[in-house]
N, CA, C and O atoms as CSV, one atom per row, in Angstrom:
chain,resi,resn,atom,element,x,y,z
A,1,UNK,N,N,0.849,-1.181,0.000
A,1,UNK,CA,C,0.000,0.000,0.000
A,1,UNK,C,C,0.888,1.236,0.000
A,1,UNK,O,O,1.980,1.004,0.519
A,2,UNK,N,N,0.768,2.193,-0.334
A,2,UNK,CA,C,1.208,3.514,-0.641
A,2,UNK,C,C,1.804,4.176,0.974
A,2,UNK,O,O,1.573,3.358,1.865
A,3,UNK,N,N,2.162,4.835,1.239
A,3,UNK,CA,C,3.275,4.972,2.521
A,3,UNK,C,C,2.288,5.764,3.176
A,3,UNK,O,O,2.272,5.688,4.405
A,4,UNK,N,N,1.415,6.551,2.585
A,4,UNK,CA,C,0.495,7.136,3.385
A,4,UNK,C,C,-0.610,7.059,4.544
A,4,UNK,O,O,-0.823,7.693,5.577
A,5,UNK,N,N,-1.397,5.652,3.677
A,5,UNK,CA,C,-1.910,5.316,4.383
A,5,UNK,C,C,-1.074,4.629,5.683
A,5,UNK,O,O,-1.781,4.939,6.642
A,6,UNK,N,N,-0.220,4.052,6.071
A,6,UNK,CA,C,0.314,3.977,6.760
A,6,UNK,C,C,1.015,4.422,7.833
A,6,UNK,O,O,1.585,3.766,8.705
A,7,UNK,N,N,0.880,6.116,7.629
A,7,UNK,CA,C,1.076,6.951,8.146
A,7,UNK,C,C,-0.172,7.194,8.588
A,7,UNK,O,O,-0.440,7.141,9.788
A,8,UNK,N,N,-1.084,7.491,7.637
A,8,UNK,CA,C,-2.032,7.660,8.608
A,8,UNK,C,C,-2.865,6.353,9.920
A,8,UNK,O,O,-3.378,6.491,11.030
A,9,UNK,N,N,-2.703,5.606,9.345
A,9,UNK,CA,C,-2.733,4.123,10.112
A,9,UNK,C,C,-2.251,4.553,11.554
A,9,UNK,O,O,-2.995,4.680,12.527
A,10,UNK,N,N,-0.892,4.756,11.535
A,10,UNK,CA,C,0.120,4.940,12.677
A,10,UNK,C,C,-0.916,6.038,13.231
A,10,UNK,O,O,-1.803,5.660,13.997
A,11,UNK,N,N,-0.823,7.398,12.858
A,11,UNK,CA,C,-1.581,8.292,13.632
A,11,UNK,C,C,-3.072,8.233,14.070
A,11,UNK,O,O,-3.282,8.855,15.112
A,12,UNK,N,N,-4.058,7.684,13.564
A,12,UNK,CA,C,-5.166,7.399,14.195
A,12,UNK,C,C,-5.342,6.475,15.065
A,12,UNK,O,O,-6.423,6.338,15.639
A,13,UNK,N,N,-4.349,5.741,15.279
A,13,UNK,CA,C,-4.068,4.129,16.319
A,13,UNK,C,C,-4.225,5.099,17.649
A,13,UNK,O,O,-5.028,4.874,18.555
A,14,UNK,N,N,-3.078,6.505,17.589
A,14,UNK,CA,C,-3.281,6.533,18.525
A,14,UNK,C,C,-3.656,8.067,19.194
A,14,UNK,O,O,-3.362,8.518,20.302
A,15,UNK,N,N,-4.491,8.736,17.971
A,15,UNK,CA,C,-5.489,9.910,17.956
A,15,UNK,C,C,-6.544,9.426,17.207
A,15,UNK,O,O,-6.579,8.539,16.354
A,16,UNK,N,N,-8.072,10.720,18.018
A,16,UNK,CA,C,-8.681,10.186,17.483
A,16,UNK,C,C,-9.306,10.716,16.093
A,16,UNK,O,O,-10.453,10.576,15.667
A,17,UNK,N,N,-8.197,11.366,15.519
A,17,UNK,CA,C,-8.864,12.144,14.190
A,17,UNK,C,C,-7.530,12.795,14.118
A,17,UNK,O,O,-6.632,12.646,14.946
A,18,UNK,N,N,-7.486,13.535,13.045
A,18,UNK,CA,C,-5.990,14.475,12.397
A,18,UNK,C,C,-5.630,15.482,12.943
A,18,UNK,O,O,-4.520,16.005,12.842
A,19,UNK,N,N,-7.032,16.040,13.915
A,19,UNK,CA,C,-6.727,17.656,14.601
A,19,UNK,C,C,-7.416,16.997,15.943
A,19,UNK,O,O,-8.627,16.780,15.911
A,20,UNK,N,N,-7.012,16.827,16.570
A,20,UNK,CA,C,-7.681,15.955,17.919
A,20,UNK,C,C,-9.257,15.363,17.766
A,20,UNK,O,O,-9.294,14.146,17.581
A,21,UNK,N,N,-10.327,15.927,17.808
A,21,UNK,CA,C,-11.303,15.925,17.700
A,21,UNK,C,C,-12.226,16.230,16.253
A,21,UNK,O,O,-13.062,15.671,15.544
A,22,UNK,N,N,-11.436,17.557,16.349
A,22,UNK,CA,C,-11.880,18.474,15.210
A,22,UNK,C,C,-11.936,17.661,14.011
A,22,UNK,O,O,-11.646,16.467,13.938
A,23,UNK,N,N,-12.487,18.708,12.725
A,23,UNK,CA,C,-12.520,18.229,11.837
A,23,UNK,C,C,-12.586,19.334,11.032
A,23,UNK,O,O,-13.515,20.123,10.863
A,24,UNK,N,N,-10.778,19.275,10.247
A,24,UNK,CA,C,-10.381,20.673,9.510
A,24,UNK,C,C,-10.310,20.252,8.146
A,24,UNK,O,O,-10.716,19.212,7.627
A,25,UNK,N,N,-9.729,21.229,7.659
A,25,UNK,CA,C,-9.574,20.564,6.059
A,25,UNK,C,C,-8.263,19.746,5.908
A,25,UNK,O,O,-8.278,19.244,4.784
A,26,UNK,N,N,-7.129,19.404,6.588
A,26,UNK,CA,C,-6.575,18.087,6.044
A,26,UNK,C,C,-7.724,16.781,6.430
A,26,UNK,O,O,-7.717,15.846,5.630
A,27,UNK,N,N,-8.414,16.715,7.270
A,27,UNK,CA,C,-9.493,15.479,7.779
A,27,UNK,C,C,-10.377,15.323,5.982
A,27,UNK,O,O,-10.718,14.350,5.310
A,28,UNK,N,N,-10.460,16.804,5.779
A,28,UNK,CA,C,-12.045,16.433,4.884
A,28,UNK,C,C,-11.099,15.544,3.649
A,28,UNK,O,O,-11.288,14.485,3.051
A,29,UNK,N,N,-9.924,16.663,3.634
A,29,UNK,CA,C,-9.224,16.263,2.323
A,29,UNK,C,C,-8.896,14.357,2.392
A,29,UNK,O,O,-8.976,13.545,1.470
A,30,UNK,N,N,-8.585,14.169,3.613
A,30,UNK,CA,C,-7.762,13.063,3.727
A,30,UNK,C,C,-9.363,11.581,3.869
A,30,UNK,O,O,-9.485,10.360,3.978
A,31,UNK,N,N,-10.125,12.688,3.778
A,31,UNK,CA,C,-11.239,11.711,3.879
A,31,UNK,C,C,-11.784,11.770,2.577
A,31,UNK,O,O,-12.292,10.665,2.386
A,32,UNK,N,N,-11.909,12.330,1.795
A,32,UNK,CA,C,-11.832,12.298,0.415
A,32,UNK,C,C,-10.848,11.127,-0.500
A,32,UNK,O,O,-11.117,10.589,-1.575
A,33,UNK,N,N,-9.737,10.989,0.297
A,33,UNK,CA,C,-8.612,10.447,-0.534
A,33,UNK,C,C,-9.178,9.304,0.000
A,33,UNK,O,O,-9.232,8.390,-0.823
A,34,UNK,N,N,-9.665,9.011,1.212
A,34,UNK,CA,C,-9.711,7.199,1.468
A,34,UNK,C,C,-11.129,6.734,1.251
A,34,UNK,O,O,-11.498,5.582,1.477
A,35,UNK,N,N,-12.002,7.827,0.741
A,35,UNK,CA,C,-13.758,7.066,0.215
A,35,UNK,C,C,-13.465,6.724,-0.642
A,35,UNK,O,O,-13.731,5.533,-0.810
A,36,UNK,N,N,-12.596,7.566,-2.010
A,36,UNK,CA,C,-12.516,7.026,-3.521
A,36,UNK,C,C,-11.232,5.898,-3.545
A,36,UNK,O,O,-11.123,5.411,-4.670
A,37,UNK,N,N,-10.313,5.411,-2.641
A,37,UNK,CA,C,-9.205,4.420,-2.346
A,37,UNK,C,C,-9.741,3.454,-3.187
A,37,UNK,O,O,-9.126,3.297,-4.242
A,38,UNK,N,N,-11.080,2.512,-2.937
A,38,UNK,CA,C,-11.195,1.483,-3.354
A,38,UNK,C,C,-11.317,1.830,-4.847
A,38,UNK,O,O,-10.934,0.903,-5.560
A,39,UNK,N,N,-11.942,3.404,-5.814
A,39,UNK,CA,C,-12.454,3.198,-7.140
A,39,UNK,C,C,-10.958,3.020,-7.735
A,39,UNK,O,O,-10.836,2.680,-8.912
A,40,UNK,N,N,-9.791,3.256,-6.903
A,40,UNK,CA,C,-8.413,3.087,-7.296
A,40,UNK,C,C,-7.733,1.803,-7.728
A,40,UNK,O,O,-6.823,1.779,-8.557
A,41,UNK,N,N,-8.292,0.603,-7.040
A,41,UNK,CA,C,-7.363,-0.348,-6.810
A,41,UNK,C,C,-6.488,-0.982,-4.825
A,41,UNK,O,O,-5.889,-1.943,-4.341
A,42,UNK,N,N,-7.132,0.663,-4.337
A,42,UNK,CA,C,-6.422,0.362,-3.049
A,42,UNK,C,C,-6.911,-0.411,-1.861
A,42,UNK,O,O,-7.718,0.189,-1.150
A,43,UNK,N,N,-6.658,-1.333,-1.596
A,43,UNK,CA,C,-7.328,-2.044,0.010
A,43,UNK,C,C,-7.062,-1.419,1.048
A,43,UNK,O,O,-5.927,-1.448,1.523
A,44,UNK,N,N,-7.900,-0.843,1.511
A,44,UNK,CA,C,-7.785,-0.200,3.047
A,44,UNK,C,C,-7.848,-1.909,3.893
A,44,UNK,O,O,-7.522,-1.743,5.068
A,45,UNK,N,N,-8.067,-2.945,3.692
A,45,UNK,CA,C,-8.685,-3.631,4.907
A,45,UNK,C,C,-7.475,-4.189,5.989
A,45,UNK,O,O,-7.688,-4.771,7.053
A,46,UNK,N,N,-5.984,-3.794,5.330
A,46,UNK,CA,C,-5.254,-3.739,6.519
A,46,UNK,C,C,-5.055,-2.821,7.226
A,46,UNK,O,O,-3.944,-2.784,7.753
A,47,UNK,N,N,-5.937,-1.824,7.500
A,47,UNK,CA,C,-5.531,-0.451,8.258
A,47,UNK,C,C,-6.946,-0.196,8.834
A,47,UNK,O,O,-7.791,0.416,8.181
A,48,UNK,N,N,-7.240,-0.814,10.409
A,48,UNK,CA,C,-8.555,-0.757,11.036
A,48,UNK,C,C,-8.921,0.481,12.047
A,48,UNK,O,O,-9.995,0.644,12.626
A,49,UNK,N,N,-7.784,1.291,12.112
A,49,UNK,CA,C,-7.734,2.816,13.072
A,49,UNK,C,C,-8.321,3.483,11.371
A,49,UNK,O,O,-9.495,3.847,11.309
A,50,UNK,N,N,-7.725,3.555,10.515
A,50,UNK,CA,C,-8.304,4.027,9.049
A,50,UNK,C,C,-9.556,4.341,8.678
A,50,UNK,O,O,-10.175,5.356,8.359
A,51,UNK,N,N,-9.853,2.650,8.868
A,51,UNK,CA,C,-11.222,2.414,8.332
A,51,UNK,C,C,-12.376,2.456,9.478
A,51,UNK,O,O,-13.582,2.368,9.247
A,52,UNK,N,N,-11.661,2.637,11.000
A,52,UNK,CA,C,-12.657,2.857,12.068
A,52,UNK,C,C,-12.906,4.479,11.792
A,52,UNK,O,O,-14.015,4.996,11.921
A,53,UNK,N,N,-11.872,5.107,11.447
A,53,UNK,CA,C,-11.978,6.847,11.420
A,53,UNK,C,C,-12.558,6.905,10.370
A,53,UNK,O,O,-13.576,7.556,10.604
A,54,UNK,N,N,-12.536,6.556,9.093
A,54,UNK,CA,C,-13.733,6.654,8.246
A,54,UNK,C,C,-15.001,6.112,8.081
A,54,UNK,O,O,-15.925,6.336,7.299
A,55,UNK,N,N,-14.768,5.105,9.291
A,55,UNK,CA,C,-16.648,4.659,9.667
A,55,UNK,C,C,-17.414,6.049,10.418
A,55,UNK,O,O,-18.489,6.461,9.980
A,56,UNK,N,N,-16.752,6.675,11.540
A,56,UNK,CA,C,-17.176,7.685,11.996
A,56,UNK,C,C,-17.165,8.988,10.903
A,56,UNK,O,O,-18.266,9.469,10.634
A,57,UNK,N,N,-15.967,9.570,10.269
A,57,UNK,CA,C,-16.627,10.499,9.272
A,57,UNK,C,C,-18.231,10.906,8.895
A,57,UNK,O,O,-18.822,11.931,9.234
A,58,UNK,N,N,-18.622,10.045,8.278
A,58,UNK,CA,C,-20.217,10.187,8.271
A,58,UNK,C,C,-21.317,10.428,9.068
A,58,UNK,O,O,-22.488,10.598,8.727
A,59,UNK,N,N,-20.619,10.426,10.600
A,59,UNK,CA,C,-21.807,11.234,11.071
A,59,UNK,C,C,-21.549,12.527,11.890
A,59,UNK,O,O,-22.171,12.792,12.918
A,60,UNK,N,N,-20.402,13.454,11.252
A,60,UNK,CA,C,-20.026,14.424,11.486
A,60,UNK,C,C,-20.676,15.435,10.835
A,60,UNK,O,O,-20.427,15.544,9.634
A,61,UNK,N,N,-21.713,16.462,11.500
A,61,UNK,CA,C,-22.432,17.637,10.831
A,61,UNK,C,C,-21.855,17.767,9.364
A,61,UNK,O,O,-20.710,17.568,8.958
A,62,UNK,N,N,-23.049,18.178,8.661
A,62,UNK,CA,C,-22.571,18.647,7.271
A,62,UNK,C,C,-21.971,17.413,6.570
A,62,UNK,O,O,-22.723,17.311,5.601
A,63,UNK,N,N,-21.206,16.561,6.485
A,63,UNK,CA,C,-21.013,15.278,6.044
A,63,UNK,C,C,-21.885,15.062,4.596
A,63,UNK,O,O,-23.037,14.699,4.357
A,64,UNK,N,N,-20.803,15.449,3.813
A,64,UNK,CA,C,-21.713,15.192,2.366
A,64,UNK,C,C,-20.639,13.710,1.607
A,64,UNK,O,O,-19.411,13.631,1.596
A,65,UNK,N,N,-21.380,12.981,1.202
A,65,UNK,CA,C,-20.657,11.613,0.630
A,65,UNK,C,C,-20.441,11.876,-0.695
A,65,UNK,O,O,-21.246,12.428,-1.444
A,66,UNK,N,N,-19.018,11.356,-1.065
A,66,UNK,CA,C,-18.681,11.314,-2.340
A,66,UNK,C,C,-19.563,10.628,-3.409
A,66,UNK,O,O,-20.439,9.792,-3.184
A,67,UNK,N,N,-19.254,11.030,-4.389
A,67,UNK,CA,C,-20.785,10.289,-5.479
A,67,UNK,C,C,-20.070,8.638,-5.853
A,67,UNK,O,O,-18.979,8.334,-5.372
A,68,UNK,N,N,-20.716,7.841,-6.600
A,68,UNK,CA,C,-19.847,6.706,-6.708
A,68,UNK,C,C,-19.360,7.026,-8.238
A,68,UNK,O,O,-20.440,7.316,-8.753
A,69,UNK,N,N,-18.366,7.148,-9.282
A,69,UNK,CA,C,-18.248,7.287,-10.351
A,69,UNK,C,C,-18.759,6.824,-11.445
A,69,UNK,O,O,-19.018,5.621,-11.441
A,70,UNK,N,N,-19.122,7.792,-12.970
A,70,UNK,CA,C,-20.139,7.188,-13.433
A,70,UNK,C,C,-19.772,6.020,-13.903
A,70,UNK,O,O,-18.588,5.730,-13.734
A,71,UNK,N,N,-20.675,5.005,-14.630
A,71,UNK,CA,C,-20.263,3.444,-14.879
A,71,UNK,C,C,-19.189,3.770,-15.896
A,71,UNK,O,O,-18.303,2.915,-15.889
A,72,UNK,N,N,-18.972,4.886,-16.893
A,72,UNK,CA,C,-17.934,4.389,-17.576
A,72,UNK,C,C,-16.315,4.388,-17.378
A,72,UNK,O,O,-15.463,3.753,-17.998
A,73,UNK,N,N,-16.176,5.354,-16.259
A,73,UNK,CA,C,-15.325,6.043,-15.560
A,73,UNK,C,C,-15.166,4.443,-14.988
A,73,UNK,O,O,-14.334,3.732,-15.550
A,74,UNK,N,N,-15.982,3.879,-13.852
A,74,UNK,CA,C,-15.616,2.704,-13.055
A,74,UNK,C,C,-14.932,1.217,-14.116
A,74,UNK,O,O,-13.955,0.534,-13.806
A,75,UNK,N,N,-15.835,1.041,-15.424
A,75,UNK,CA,C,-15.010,-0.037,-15.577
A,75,UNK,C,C,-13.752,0.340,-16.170
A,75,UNK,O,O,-12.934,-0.538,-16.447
A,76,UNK,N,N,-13.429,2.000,-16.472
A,76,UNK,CA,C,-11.684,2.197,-16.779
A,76,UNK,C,C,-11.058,1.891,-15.729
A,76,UNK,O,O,-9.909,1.464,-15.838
A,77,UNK,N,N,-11.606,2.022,-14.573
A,77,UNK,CA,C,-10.674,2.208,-13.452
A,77,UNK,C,C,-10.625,0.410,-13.261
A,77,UNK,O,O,-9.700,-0.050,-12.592
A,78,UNK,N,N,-11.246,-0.163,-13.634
A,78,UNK,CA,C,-11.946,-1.911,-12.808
A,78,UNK,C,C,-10.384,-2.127,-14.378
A,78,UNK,O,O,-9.293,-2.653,-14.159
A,79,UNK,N,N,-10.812,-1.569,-15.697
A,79,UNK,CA,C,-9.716,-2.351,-16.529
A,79,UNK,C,C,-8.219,-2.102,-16.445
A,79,UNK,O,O,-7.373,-2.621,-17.173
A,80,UNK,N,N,-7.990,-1.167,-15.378
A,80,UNK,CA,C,-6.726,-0.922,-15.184
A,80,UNK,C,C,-6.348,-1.616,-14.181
A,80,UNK,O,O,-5.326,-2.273,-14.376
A,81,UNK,N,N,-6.897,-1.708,-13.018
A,81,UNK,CA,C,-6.255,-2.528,-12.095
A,81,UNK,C,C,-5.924,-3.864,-12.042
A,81,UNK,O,O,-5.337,-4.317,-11.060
């Protein structure tokens, strides 16, 4: 996996979000980068501080969800990987 997530892995193990609590714009950004992970190719499912911090995302005020990409966009992405 890409060094990042791993970094972030490390830091949510043992915070509970990017700005303690809060939720600034590296959080939104960095939560952006790990909803569309999978239309990539990327497995989050070894990184469970990750994927626990992006289970909670969604029910943070204002919380708008990424769209899923349209079908033709997805099987470029499905024929590349």
């Amino acid at each position: 996996m890409i060094a990042v997530h791993g970094y972030m892995e490390r830091h949510l193990a043992a915070n509970p979000g990017f700005a303690g609590r809060d939720y600034g714009s590296a959080a939104i950004t960095l939560s952006v980068h790990t909803d569309v992970a999978g239309h990539g190719g990327f497995d989050l499912s070894d990184y469970p501080a990750l994927r626990g911090w992006r289970a909670r995302v969604p029910a943070l005020p204002g919380f708008v969800a990424m769209p899923n990409p349209p079908e033709e966009n997805a099987a470029l992405v499905a024929a590349s990987t």
